[in-house]
C-alpha positions in Angstrom: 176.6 64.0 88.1 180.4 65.2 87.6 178.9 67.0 84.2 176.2 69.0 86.5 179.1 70.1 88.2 181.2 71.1 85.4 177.6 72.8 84.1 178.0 75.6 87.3 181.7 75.6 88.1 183.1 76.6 84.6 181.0 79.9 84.6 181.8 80.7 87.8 185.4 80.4 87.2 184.7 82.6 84.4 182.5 85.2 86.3 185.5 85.2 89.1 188.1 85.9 86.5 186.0 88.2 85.0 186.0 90.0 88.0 189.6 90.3 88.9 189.7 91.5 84.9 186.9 94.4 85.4 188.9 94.6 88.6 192.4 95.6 87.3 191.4 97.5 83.9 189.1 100.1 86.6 192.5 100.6 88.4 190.9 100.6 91.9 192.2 98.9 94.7 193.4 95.2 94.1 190.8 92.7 95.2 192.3 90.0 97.8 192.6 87.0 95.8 193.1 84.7 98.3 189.2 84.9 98.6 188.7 83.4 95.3 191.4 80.5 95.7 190.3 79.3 98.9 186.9 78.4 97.5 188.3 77.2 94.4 191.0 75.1 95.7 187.9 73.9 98.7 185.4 72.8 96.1 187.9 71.8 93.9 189.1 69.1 97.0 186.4 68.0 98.1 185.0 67.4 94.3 188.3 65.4 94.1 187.5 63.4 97.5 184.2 62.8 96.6 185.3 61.5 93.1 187.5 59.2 94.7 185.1 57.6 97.2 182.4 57.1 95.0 185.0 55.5 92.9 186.1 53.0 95.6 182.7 52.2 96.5 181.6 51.2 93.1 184.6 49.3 92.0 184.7 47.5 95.6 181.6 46.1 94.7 181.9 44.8 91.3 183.5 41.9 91.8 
């Protein structure tokens, strides 16, 4: 399951930077950044949280 999510996140970290490239070479005005962090760092969290729970559940019950 943790490689499905590498599958879509690593693209579309990509695609966002990407962006904020296309973004800065067309000299318009700067895109808010904070837009893309917040999501990243969100997902990113929880991914972690969930990574630790399912963790704890399985070594818990190995014994």
């Amino acid at each position: 399951m943790n490689r499905a999510f590498y599958i879509i996140l690593i693209p579309a970290a990509l695609v966002a930077i990407g962006y904020v490239v296309v973004f800065q070479l067309m000299g318009g005005t700067p895109p808010a950044y904070w837009r893309l962090i917040l999501p990243f760092a969100f997902v990113g969290g929880t991914l972690w949280w969930f990574g630790r729970t399912v963790g704890r559940k399985k070594s818990s019950g190995a014994q």
